[in-house]
C-alpha positions as CSV (number, residue, x, y, z in Angstrom):
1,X,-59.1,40.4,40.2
2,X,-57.0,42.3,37.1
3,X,-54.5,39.5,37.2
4,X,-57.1,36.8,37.1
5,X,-58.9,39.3,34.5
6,X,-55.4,38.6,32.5
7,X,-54.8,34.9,32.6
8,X,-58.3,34.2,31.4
9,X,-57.9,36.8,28.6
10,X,-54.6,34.8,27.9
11,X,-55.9,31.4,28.2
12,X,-58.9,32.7,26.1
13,X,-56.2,33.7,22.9
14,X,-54.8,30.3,22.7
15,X,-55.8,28.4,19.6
16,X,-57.2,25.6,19.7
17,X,-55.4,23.0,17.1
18,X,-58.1,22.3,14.6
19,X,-59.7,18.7,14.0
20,X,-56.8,17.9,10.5
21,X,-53.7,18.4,13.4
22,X,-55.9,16.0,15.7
23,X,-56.1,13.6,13.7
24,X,-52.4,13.8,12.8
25,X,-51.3,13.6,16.6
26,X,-53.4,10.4,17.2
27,X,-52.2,8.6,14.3
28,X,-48.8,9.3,15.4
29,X,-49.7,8.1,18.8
30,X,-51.3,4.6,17.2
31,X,-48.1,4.4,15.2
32,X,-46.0,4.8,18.6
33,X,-47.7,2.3,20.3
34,X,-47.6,-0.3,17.2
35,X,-43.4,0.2,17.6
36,X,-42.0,-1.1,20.4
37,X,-38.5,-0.1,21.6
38,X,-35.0,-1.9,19.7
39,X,-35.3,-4.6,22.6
40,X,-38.8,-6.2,21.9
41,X,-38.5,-5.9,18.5
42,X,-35.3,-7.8,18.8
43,X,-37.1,-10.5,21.1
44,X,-39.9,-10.8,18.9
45,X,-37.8,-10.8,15.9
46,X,-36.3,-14.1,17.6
47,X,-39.3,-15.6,18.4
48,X,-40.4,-15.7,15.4
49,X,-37.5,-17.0,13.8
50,X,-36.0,-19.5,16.7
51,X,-33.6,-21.5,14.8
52,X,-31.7,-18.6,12.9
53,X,-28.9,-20.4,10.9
54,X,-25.3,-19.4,12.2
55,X,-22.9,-18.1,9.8
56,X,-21.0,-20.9,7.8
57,X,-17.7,-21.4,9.5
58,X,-14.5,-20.1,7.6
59,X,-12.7,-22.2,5.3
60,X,-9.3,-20.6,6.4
61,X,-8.1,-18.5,9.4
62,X,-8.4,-15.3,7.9
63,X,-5.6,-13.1,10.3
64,X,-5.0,-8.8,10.9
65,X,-2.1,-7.3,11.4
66,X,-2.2,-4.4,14.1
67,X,-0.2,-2.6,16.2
68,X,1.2,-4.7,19.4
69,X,0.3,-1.9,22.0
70,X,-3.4,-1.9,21.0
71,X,-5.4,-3.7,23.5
72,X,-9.6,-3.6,22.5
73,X,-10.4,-4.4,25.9
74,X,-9.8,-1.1,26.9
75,X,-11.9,0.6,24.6
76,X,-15.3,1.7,25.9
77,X,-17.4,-1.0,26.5
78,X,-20.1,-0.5,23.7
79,X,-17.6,-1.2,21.1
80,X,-15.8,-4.2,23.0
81,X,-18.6,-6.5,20.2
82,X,-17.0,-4.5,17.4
83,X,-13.5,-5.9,17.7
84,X,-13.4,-7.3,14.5
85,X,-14.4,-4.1,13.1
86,X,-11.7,-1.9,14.6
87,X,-8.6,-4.9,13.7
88,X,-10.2,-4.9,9.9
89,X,-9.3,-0.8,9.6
90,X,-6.4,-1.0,11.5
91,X,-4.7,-3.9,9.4
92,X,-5.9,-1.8,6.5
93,X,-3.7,0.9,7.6
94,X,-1.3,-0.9,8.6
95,X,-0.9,-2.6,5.1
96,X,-1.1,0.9,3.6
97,X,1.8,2.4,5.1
98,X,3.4,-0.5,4.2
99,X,3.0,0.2,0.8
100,X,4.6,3.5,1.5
101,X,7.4,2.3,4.1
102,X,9.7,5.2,2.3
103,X,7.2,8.0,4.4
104,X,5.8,6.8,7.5
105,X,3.3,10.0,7.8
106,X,1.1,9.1,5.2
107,X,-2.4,9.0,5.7
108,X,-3.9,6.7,3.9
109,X,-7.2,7.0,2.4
110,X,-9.9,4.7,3.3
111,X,-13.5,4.8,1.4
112,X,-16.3,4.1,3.2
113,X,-17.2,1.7,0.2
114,X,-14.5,0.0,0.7
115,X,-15.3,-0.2,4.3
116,X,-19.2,-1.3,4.1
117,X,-18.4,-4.6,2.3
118,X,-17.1,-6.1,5.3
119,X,-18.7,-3.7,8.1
120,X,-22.3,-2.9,8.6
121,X,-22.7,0.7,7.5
122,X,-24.1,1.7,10.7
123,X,-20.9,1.2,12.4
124,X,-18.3,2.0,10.3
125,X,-18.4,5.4,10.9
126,X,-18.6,5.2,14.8
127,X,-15.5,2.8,15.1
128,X,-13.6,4.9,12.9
129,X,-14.3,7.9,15.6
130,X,-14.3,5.9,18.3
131,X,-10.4,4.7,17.3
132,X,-9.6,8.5,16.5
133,X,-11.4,9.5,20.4
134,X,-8.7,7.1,21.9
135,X,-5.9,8.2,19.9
136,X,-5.1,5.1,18.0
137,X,-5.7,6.8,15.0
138,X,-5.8,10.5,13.6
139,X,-7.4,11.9,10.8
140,X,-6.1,14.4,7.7
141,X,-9.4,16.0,7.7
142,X,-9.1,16.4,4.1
143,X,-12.1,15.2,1.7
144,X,-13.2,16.2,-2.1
145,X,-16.5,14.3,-3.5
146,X,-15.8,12.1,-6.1
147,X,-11.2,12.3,-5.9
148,X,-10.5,12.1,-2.0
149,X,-11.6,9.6,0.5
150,X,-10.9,10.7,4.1
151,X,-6.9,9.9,5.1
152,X,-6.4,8.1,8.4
153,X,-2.6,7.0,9.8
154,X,-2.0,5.2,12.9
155,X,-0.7,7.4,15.4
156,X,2.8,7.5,17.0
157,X,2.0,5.8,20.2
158,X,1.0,3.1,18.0
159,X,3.5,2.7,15.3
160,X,6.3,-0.1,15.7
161,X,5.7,-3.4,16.3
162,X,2.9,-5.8,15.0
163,X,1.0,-8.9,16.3
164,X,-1.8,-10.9,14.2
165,X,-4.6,-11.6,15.6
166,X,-7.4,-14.3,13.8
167,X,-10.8,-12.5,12.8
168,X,-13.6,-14.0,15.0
169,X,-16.5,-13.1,13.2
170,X,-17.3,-16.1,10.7
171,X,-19.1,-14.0,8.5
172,X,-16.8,-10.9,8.2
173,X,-13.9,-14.1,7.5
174,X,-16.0,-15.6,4.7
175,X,-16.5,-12.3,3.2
176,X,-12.6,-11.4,2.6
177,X,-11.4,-15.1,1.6
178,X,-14.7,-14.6,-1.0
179,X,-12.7,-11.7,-2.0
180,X,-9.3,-13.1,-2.4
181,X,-10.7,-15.6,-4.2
182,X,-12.3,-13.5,-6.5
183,X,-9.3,-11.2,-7.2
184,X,-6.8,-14.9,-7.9
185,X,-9.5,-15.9,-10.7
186,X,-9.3,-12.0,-12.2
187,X,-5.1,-12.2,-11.7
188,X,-5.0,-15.4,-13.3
189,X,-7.0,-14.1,-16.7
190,X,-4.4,-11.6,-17.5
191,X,-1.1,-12.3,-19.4
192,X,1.6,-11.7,-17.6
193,X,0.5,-11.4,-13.9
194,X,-1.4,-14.9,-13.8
195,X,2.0,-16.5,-14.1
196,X,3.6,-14.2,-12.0
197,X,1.0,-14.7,-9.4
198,X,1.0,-18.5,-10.2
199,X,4.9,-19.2,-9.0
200,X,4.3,-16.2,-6.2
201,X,1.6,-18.8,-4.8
202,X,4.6,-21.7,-4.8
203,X,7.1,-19.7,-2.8
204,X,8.0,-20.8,0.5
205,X,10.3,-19.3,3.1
206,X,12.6,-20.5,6.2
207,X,10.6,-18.3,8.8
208,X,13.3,-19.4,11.6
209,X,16.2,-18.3,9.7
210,X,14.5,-15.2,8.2
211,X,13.6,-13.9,11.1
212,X,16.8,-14.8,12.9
213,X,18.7,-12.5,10.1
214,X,16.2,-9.9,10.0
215,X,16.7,-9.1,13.9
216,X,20.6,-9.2,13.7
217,X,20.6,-6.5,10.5
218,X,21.9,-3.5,11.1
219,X,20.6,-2.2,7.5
220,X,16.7,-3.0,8.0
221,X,14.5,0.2,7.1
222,X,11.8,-1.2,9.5
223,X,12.3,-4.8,10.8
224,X,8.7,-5.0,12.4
225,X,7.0,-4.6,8.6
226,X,9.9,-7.2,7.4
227,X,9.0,-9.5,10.1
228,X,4.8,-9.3,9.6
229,X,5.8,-10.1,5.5
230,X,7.6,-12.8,6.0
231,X,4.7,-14.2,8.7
232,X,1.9,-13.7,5.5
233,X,4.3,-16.0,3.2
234,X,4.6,-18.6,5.6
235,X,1.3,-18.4,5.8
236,X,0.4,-18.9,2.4
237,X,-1.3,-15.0,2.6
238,X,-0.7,-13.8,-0.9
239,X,-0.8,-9.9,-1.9
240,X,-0.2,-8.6,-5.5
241,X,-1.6,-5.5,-6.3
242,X,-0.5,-3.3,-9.4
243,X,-0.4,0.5,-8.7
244,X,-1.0,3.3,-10.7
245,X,2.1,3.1,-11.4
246,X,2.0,-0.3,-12.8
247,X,3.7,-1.5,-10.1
248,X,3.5,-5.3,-8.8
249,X,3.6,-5.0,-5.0
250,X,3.3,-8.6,-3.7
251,X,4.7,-9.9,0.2
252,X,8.0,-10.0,-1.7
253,X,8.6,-6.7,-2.1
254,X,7.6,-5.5,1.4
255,X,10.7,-7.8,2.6
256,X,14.0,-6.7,3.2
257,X,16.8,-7.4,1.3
258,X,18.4,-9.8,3.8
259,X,15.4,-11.9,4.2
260,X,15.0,-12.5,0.4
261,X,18.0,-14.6,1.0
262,X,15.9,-17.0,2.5
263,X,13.2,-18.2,0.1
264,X,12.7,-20.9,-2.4
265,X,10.1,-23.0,-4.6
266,X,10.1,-26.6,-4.7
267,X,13.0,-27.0,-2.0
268,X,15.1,-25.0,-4.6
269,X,16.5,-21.8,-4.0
270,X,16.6,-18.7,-5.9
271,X,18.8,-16.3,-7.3
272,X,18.3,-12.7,-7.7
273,X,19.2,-12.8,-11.9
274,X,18.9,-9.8,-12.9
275,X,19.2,-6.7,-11.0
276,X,19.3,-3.7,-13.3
277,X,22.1,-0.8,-11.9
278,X,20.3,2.8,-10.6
279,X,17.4,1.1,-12.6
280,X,14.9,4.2,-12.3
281,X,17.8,6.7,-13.1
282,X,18.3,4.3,-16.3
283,X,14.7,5.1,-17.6
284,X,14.7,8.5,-16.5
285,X,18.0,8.9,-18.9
286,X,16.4,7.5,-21.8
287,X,13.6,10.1,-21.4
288,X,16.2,12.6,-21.0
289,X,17.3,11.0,-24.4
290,X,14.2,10.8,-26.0
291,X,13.6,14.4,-25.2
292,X,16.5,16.0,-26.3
293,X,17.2,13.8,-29.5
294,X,20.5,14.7,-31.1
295,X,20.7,18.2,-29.1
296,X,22.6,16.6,-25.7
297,X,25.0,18.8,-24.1
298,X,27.8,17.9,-22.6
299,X,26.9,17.0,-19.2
300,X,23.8,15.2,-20.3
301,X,25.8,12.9,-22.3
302,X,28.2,12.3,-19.5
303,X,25.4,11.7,-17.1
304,X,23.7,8.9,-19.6
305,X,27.3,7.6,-20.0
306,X,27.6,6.7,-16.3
307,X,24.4,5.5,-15.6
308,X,24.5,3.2,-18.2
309,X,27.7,1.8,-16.6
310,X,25.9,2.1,-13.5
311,X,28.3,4.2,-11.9
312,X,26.4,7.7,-11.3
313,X,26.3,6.8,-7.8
314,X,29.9,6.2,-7.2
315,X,30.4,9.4,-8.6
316,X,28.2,11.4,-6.6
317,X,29.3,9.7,-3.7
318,X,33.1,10.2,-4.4
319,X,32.0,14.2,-5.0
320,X,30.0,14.3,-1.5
321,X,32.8,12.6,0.7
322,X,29.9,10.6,1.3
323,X,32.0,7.1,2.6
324,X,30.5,3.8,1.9
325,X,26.7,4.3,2.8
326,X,25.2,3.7,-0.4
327,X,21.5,2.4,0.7
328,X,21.5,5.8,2.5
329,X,23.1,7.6,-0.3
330,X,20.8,6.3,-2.7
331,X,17.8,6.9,-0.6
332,X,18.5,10.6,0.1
333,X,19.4,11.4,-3.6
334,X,16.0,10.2,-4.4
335,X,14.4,12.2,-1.9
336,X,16.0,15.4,-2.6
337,X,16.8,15.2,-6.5
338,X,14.4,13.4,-7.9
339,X,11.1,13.2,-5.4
340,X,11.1,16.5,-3.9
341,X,9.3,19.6,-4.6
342,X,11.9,21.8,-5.8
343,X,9.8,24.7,-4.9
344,X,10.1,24.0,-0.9
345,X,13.8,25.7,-0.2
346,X,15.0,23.1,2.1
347,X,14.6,20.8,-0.9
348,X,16.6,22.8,-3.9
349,X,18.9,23.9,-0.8
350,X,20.1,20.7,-0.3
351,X,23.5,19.8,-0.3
352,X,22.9,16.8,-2.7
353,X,20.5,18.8,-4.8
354,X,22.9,22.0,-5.3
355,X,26.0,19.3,-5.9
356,X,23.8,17.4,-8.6
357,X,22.8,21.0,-10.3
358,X,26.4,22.1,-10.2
359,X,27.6,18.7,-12.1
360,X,24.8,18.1,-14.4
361,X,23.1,21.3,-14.9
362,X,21.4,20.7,-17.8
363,X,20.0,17.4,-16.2
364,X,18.5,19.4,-13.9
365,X,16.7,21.7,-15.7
366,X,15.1,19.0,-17.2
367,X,14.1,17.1,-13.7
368,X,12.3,20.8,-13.3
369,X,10.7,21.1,-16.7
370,X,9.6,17.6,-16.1
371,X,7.9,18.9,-12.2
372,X,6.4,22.0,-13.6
373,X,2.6,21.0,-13.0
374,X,3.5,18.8,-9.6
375,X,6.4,17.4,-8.2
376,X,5.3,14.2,-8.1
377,X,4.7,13.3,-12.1
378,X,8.6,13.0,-12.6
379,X,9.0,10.1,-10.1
380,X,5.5,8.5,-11.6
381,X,6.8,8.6,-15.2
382,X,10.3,7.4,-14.4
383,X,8.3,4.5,-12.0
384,X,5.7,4.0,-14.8
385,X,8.0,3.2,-17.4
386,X,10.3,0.9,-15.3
387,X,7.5,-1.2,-14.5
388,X,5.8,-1.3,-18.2
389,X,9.5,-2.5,-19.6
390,X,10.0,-5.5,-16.4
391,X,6.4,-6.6,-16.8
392,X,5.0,-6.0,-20.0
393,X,8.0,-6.8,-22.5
394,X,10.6,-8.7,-20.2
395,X,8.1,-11.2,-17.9
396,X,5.5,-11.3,-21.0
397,X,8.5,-12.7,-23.2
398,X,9.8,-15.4,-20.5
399,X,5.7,-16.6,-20.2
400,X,5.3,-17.1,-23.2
401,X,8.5,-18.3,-24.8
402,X,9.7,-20.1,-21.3
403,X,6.4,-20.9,-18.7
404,X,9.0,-23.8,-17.3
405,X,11.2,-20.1,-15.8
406,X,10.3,-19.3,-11.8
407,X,9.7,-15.4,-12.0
408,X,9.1,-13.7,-8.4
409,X,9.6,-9.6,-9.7
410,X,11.2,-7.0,-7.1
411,X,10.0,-3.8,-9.4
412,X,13.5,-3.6,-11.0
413,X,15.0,-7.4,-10.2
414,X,13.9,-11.1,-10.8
415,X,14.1,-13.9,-8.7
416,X,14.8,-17.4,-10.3
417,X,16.7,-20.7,-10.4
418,X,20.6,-20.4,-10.5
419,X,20.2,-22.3,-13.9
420,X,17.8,-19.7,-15.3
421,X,20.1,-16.8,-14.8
422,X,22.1,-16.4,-18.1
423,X,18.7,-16.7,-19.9
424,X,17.0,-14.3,-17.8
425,X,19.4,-11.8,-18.3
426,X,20.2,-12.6,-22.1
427,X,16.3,-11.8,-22.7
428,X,16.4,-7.9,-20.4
429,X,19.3,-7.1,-21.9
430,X,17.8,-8.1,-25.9
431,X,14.5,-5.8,-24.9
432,X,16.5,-3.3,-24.0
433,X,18.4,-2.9,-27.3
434,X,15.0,-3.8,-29.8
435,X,13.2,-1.0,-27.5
436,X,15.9,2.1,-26.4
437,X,18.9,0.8,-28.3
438,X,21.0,0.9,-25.0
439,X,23.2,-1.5,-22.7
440,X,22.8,-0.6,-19.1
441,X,24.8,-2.6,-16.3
442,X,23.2,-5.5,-14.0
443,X,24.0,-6.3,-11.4
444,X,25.8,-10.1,-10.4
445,X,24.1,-12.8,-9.4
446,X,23.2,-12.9,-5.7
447,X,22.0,-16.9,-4.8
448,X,19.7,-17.4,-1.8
449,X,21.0,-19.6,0.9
């Protein structure tokens, strides 16, 4: 009896919801019942639109480039439909890192801006965790509103060796060639990159014999980006992008040195003209110049001495016992004198780095005045101003005064006929003295075969 006594008395406190939260619940349940699940709404959708209009086919093949080992029909089976979607990030990636071939562990950043105008929003972020779930891909985990997207990198089970595979998704296709179109009319408005870009569009390449010398090098930093360059010129898949540097980064200068030997325009082929000595240590001497005016010490007017004659590394070399290496040499002293943090001790510790300090010393005090503030401002300024010479007074002269000239730019080099040479290098060599009143060495002729 008591414990029926207390479940009434308990039933009996229960409020009763009032007539406004009544009325409330049963127009939620009328709204319920007017939505039907994602399935009829898709049926009826169709129904009511029975002859949808298929995407317009591509003009083009529009192709990615991923990694080789990276097989979609593994991946769960509710993302096999978004196979165009995963290729599209991972080719961005992979294009990424080849931009920064000299450090392999960069994550690049990719905006999801960037992402949604060829993904529907509502997948690009679940493709982008499906490929970190399965290890293609790993994330920095490092974002700031409004300066840092998100940095990806593909991870080392997938690094190496590329295939291309063709986009299937008509739309998605049409979108990007809309795009490169776009970006060709706004390269071709500006003075001196629309004839750049214009005789970059009329190069042509002997794939058989490129590839053929690429995979017997011994000296190829990474054959398998080499290879996937030379596949995009064949193909007529042109990339030029300008840095913040001011750099020009076109399919050119992703290929390695002993595949350049292999490409021409209009059956002819071309010679690398001019090819400026230690060309960034050249402009980082004339802001060691500029800086110190008349007050140079000794060493720093030794040091300007021979890199103007193009002979600093030879010297360094001799000093190191380093042998006859000099792509490594060159690549190390980069790393550790110019590039590096000096802060980090394995950098200043270096053998290079305390052989440098001990020849030039005052040189290097100024490479660390020039890094107080971030390490990486020195190698921007000495990039910066390499690029704004080649481009903006060398390559603007030629267009204007000779359109008739082939100019295919390697950062510090141009490519060009054999009978363009003299007057390539006449013209580099007169900016150089109107602008820093200097003389640096170029390098001979190399002709393409």
């Amino acid at each position: 009896m008591d414990d029926n006594l207390t479940q009434r008395r308990r039933v009996g406190k229960v409020r009763r919801p009032d007539k406004a939260c009544l009325k409330a619940l049963a127009a939620e349940g009328r709204r319920r019942e007017r939505l039907p699940d994602h399935r009829k709404r898709a049926k009826a959708w169709r129904a009511k639109v029975p002859n949808r209009p298929k995407a317009r086919p591509a003009d083009k093949p529009v192709f990615f480039s991923v990694p080789a080992e990276y097989d979609h029909s593994k991946m769960p089976p509710k993302f096999r439909l978004r196979v165009d979607d995963a290729h599209y990030i991972l080719s961005l990636l992979v294009e990424g890192q080849q931009s920064k071939h000299h450090d392999h562990g960069s994550y690049v950043p990719l905006q999801a801006t960037l992402l949604r105008k060829y993904i529907a929003p509502r997948h690009e972020a679940s493709v982008k965790r499906m490929l970190v779930r399965e290890k293609v891909i790993e994330c920095d985990g490092v974002f700031r509103v409004g300066k840092k997207a998100m940095g990806y990198r593909l991870t080392e089970a997938y690094t190496g060796k590329l295939r291309r595979i063709e986009c299937g998704s008509a739309t998605m296709a049409n979108k990007i060639l809309e795009w490169r179109r776009a970006r060709d009319a706004e390269i071709d408005e500006h003075e001196p990159d629309g004839h750049l870009f214009k005789w970059l569009r009329r190069l042509k390449i002997d794939l058989p014999r490129a590839v053929h010398a690429i995979r017997e090098s011994h000296v190829v930093d990474d054959p398998h980006l080499s290879l996937n360059a030379c596949e995009t010129i064949a193909n007529a898949e042109w990339e030029y992008k300008i840095c913040k540097q001011r750099r020009r980064h076109t399919n050119v200068t992703r290929l390695d040195t002993v595949a350049r030997d292999h490409l021409s325009i209009d059956g002819v082929p071309l010679v690398n003209a001019a090819d400026i000595r230690n060309s960034q240590v050249v402009f980082f001497a004339i802001m060691l110049k500029e800086a110190r005016g008349d007050a140079l010490s000794e060493d720093e007017r030794r040091f300007i001495k021979r890199t103007m004659k193009g002979k600093i590394y030879d010297d360094l070399m001799a000093l190191a016992g380093w042998g006859h290496d000099r792509r490594r040499f060159k690549s190390d002293f980069f790393t550790y004198v110019f590039y590096a943090d000096p802060v980090k001790r394995w950098n200043a510790g270096h053998p290079l780095t305390e052989l440098f300090a001990r020849r030039f010393p005052n040189v290097y005090r100024f490479i660390l005045e020039r890094k107080r503030g971030g390490h990486e401002r020195l190698p921007c300024d000495m990039q910066r101003a390499e690029a704004e010479f080649m481009i903006e007074r060398v390559c603007l002269r030629l267009a204007r005064q000779h359109p008739h000239v082939p100019l295919i730019t390697i950062h510090d080099s141009i490519l060009t006929y054999q009978r363009h040479e003299e007057l390539v290098r006449r013209v580099i060599m007169e900016e150089f003295r109107k602008k820093y009143g200097i003389r640096p060495a170029i390098s001979p002729p190399t002709v393409t075969t």
